[in-house]
FIDRENRO-843714 format. One record per residue (C-alpha): residue number from 0; residue in one letter; x, y, z. Coordinates in steps of 0.1 Angstrom, whole numbers, padded with zeros to 4 digits. Layout:
BEGIN
mivo: NUM | nuvo: A | px: X | py: Y | pz: Z .
...
This chain:
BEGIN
mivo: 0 | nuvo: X | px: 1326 | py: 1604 | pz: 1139 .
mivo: 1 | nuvo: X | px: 1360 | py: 1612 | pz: 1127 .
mivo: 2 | nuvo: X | px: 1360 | py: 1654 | pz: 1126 .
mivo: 3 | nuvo: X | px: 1333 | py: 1673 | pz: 1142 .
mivo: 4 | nuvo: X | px: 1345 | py: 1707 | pz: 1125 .
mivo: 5 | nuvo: X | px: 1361 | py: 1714 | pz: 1095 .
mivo: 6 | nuvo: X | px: 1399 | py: 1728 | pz: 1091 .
mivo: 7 | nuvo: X | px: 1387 | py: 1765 | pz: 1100 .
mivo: 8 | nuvo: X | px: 1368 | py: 1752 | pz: 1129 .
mivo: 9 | nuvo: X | px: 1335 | py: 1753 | pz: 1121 .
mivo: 10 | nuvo: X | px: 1312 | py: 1728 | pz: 1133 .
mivo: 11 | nuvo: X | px: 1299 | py: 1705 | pz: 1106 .
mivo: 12 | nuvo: X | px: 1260 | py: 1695 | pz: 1105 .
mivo: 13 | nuvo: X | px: 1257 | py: 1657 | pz: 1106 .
mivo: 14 | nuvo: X | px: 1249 | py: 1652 | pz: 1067 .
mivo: 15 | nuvo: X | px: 1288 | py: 1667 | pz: 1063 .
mivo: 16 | nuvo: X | px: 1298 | py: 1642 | pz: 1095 .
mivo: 17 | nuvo: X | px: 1289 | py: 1612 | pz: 1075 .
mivo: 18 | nuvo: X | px: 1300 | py: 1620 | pz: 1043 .
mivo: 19 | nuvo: X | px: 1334 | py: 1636 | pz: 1058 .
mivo: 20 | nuvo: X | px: 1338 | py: 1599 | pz: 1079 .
mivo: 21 | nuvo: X | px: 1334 | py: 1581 | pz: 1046 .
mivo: 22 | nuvo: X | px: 1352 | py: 1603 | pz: 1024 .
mivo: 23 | nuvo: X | px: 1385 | py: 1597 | pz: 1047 .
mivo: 24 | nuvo: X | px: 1377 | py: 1562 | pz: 1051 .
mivo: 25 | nuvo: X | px: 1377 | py: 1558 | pz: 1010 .
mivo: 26 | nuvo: X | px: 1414 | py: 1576 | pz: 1012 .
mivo: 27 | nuvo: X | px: 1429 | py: 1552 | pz: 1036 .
mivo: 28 | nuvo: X | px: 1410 | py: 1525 | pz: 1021 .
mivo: 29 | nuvo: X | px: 1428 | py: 1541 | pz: 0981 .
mivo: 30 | nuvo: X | px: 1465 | py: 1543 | pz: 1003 .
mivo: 31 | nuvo: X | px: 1462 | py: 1514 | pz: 1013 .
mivo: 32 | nuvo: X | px: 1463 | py: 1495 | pz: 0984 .
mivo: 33 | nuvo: X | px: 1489 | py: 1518 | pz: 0967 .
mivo: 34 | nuvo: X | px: 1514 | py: 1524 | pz: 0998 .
mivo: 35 | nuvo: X | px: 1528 | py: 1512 | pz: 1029 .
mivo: 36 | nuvo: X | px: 1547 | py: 1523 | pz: 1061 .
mivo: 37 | nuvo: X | px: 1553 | py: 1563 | pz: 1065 .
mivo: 38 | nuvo: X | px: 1546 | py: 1572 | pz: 1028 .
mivo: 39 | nuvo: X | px: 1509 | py: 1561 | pz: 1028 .
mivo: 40 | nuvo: X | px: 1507 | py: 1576 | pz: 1060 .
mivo: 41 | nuvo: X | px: 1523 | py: 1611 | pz: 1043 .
mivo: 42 | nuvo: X | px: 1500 | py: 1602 | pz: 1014 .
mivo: 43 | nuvo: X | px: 1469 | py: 1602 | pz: 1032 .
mivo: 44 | nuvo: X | px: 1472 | py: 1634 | pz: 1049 .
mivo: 45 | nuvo: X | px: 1482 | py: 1649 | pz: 1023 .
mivo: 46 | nuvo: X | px: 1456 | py: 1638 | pz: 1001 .
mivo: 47 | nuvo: X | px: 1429 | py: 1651 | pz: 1032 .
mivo: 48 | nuvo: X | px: 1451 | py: 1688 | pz: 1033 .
mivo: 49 | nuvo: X | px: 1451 | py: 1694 | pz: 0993 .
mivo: 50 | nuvo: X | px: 1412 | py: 1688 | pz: 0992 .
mivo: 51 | nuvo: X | px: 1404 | py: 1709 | pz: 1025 .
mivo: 52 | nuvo: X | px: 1426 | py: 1734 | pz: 1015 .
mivo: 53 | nuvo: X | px: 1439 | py: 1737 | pz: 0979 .
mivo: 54 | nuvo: X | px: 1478 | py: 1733 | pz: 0967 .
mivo: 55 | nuvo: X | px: 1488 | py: 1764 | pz: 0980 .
mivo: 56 | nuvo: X | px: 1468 | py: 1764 | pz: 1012 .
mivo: 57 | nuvo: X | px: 1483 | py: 1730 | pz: 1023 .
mivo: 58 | nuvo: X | px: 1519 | py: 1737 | pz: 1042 .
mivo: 59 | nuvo: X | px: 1544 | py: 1706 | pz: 1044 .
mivo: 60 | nuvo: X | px: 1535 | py: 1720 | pz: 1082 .
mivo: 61 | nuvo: X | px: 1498 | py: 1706 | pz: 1077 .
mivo: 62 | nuvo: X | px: 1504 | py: 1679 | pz: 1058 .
mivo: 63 | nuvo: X | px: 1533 | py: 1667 | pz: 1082 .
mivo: 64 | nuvo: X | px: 1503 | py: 1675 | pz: 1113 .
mivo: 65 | nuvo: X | px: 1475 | py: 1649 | pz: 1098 .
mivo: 66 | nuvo: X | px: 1503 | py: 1621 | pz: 1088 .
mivo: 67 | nuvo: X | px: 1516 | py: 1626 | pz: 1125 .
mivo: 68 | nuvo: X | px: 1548 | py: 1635 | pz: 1120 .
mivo: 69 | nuvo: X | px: 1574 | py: 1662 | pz: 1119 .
mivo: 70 | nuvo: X | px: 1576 | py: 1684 | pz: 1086 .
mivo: 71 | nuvo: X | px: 1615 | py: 1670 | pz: 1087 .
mivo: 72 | nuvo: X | px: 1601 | py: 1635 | pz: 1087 .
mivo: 73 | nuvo: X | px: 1579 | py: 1641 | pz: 1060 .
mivo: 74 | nuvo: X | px: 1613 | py: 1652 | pz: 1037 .
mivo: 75 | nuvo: X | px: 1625 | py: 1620 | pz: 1041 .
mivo: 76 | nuvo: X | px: 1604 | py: 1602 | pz: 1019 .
mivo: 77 | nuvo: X | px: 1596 | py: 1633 | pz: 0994 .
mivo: 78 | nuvo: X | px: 1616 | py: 1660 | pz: 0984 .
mivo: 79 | nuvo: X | px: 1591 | py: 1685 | pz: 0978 .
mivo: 80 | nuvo: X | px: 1551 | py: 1695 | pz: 0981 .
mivo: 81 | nuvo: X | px: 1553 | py: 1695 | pz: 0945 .
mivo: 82 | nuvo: X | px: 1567 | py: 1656 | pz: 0941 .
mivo: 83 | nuvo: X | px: 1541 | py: 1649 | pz: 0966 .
mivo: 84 | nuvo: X | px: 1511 | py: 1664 | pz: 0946 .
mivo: 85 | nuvo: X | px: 1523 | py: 1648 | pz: 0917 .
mivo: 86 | nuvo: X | px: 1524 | py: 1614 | pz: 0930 .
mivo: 87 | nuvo: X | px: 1489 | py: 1618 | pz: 0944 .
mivo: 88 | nuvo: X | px: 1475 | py: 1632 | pz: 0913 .
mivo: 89 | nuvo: X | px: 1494 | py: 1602 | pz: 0889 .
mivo: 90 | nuvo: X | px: 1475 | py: 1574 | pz: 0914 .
mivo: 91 | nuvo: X | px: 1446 | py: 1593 | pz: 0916 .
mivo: 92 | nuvo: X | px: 1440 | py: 1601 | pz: 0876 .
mivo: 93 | nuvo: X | px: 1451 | py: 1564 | pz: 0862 .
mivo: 94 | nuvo: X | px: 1425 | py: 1552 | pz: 0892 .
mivo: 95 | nuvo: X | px: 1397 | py: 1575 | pz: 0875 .
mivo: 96 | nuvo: X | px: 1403 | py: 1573 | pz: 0839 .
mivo: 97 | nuvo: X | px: 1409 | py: 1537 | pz: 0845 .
mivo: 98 | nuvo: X | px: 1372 | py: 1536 | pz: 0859 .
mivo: 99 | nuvo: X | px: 1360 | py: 1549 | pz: 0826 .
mivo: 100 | nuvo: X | px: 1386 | py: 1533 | pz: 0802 .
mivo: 101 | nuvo: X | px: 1384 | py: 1499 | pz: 0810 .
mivo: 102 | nuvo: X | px: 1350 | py: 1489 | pz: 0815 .
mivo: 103 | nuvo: X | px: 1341 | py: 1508 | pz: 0783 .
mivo: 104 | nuvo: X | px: 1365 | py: 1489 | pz: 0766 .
mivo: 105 | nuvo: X | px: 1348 | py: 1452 | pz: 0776 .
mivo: 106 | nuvo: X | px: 1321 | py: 1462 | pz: 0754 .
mivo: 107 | nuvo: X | px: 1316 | py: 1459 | pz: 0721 .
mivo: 108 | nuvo: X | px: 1293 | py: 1485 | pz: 0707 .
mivo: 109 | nuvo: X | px: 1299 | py: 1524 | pz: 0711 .
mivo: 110 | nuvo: X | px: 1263 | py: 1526 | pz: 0730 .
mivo: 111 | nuvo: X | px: 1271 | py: 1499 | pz: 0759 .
mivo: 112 | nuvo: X | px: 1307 | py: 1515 | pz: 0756 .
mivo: 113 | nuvo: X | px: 1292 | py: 1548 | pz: 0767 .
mivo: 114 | nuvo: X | px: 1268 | py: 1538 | pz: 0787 .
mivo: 115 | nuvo: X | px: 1294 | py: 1518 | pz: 0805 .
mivo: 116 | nuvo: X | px: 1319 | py: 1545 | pz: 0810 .
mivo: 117 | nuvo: X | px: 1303 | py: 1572 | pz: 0825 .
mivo: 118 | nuvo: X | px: 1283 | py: 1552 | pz: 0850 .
mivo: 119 | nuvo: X | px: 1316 | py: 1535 | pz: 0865 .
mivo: 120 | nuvo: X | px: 1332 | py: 1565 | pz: 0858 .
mivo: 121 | nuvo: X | px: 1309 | py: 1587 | pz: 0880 .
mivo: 122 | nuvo: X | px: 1306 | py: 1562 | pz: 0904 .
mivo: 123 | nuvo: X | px: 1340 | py: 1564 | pz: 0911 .
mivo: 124 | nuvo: X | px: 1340 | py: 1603 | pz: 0911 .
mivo: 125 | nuvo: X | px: 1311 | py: 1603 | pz: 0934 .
mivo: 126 | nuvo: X | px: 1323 | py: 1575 | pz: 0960 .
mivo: 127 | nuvo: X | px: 1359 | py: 1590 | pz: 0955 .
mivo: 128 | nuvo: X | px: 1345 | py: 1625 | pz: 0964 .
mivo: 129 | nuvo: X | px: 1370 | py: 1641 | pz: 0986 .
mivo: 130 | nuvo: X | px: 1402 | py: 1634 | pz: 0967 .
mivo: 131 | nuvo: X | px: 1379 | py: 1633 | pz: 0931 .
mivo: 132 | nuvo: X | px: 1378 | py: 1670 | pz: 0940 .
mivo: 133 | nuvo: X | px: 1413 | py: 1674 | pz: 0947 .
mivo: 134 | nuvo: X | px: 1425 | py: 1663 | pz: 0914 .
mivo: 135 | nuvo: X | px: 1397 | py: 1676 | pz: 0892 .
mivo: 136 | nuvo: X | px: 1402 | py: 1709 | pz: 0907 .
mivo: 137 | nuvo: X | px: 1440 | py: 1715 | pz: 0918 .
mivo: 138 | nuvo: X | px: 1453 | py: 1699 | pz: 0889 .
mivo: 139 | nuvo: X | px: 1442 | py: 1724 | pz: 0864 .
mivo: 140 | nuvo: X | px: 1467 | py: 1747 | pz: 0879 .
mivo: 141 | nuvo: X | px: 1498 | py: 1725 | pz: 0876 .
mivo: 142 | nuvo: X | px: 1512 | py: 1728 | pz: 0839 .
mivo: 143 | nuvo: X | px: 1553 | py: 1721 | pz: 0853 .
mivo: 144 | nuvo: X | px: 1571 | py: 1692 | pz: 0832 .
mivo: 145 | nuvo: X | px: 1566 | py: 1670 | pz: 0863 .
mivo: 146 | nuvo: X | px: 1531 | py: 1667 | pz: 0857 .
mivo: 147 | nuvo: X | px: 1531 | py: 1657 | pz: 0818 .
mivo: 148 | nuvo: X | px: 1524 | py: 1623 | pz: 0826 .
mivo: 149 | nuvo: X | px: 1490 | py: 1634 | pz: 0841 .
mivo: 150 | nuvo: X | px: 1480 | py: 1654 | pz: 0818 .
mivo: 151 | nuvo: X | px: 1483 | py: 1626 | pz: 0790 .
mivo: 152 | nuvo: X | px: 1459 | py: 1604 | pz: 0813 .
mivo: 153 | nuvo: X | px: 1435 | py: 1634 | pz: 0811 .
mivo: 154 | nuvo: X | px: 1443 | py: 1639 | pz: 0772 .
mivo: 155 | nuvo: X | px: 1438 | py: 1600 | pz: 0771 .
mivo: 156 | nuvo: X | px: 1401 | py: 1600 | pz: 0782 .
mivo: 157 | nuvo: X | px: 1389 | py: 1628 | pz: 0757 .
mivo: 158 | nuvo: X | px: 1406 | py: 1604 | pz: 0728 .
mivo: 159 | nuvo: X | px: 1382 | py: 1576 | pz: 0739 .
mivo: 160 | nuvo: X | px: 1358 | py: 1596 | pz: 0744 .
mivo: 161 | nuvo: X | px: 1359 | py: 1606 | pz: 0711 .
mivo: 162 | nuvo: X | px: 1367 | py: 1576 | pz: 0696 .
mivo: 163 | nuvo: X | px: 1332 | py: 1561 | pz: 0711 .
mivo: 164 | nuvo: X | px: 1312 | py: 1589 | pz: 0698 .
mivo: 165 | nuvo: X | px: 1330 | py: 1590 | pz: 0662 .
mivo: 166 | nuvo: X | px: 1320 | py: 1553 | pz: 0663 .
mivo: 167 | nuvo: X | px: 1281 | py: 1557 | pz: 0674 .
mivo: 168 | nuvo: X | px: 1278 | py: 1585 | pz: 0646 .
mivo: 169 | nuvo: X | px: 1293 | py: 1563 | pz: 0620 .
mivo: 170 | nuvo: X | px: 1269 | py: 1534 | pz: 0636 .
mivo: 171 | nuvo: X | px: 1239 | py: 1552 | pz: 0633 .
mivo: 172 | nuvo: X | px: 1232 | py: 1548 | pz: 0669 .
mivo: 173 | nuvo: X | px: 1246 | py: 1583 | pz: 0680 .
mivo: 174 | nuvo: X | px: 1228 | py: 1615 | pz: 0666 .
mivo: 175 | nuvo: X | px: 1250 | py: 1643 | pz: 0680 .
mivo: 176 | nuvo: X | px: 1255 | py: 1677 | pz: 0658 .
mivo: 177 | nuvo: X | px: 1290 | py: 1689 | pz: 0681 .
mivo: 178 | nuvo: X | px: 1310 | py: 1656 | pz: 0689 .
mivo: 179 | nuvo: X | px: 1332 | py: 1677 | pz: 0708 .
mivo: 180 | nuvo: X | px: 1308 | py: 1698 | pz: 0726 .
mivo: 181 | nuvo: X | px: 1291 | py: 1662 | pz: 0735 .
mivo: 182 | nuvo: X | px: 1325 | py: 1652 | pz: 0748 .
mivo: 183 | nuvo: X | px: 1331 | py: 1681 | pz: 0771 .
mivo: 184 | nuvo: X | px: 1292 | py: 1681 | pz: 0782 .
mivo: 185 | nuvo: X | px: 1292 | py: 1645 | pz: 0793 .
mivo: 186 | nuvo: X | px: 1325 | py: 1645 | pz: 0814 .
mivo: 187 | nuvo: X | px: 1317 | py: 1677 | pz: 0828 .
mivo: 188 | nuvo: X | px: 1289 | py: 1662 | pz: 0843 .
mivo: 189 | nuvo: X | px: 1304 | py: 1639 | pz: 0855 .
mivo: 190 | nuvo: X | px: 1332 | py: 1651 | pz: 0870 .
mivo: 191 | nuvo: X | px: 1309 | py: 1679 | pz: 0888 .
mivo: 192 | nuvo: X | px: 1295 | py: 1647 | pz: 0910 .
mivo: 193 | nuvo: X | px: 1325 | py: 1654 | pz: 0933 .
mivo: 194 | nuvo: X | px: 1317 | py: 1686 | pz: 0941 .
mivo: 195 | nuvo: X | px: 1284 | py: 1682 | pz: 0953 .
mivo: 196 | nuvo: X | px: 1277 | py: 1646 | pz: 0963 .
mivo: 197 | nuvo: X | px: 1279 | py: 1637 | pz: 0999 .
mivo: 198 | nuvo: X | px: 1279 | py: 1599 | pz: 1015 .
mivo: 199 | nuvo: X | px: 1252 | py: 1591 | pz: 1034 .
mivo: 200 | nuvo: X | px: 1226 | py: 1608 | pz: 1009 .
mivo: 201 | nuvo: X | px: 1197 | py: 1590 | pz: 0996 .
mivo: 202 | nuvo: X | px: 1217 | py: 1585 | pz: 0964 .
mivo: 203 | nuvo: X | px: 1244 | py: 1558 | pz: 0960 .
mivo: 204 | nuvo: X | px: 1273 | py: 1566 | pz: 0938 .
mivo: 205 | nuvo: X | px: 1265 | py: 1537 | pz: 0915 .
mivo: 206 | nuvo: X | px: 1226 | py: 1549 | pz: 0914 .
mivo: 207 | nuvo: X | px: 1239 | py: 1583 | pz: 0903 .
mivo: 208 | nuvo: X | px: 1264 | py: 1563 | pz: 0880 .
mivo: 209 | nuvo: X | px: 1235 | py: 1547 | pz: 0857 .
mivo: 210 | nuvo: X | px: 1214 | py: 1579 | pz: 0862 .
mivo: 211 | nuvo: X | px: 1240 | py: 1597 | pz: 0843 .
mivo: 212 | nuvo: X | px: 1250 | py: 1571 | pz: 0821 .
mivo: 213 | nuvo: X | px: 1209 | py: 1574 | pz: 0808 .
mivo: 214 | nuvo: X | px: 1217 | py: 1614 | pz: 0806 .
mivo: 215 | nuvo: X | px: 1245 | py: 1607 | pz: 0784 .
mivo: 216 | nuvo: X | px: 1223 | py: 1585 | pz: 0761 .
mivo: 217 | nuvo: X | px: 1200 | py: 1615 | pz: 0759 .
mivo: 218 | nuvo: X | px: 1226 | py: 1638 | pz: 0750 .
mivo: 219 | nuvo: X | px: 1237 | py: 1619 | pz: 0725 .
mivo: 220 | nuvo: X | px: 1201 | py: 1611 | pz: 0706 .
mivo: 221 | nuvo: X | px: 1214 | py: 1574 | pz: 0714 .
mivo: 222 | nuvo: X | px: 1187 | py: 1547 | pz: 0695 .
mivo: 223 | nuvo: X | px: 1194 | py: 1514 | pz: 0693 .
mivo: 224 | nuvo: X | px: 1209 | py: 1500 | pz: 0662 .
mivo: 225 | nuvo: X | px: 1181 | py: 1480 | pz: 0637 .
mivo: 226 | nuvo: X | px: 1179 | py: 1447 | pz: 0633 .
């Protein structure tokens, strides 16, 4: 296994071993495809320190100790802890509202739309668990300029959102008295899968995908349209 303890040195029972060896091996596996050469080695730590111990918690110090490097080193390629966040959170949101975006979007009614989008979208929050938590989390405490660009991914998901439910009332196909409060219900739910789900469970992230993708037909009073 990877980490026998966590970063206050506590040992880890072996359910928090596997998921812990598979939740790194996702972040490499997300850096990889998004970085190369001492950046996606900075990236990757730093991804692992801002989920083990928040935004403030994580010293360029840290971060600099699980890229294996010197905090100097780590300058090089960012200026600050902040422009580091940021680009972590900018890769991470546009890979997780792009997991409910676009395969909602290759359908053409608002039920398959829905249904759709929250079970790739909690897929990916639940196989993406360790840095899912980061950015769900963290993120609501950054509000600087720099991060505007995030935040209209975020805004961008509650507009489709939105959109699909506004388009499954108007269908018929969508009973729902609070649009809005169906909106925030839904995602919530979602999103809370990467707090609690570990790998190695007897759950997959896509089984728990199309489970909640059925909750969100129930909380909708979903029907399918007459014929």
């Amino acid at each position: 296994m990877s980490q026998s303890t966590d970063h206050a040195g506590r040992t880890l029972p072996p359910t928090f071993l596997v998921d812990r060896e598979r939740a790194e091996r996702r972040i490499e596996e997300f850096w990889d495809e998004r970085a190369t050469g001492a950046s996606r080695r900075i990236l990757r730590g730093a991804t692992l320190a801002f989920a083990d111990l928040g935004y403030h918690g994580a010293s360029t110090r840290e971060i600099a100790t699980r890229a294996g490097m010197s905090p100097a080193a780590v300058y090089i390629h960012f200026e600050s802890k902040q422009e580091l966040f940021h680009r972590i959170a900018l890769e991470g949101h546009r890979a997780s509202t792009g997991s409910f975006n676009d395969p909602a979007r290759q359908a053409a009614d608002p039920l398959n739309r829905l249904r759709l989008g929250v079970a790739s979208f909690t897929t990916w929050l639940a196989d993406m668990n360790l840095l899912a938590r980061s950015l769900e989390y963290e993120i609501r405490l950054r509000h600087e300029p720099e991060f505007d660009d995030v935040w209209a991914l975020r805004r961008g998901i509650d507009t489709h959102m939105n959109e699909i439910l506004q388009a499954g009332i108007d269908d018929g196909v969508f009973r729902i008295a609070d649009p809005a409060l169906a909106r925030i219900t839904i995602l919530s739910i979602c999103i809370d899968v990467s707090r609690w789900y570990r790998h190695g469970s007897s759950r997959t992230p896509m089984t728990i995908g199309f489970q909640h993708a059925d909750l969100a037909m129930s909380l909708v009073g979903a029907s399918e349209p007459s014929r």
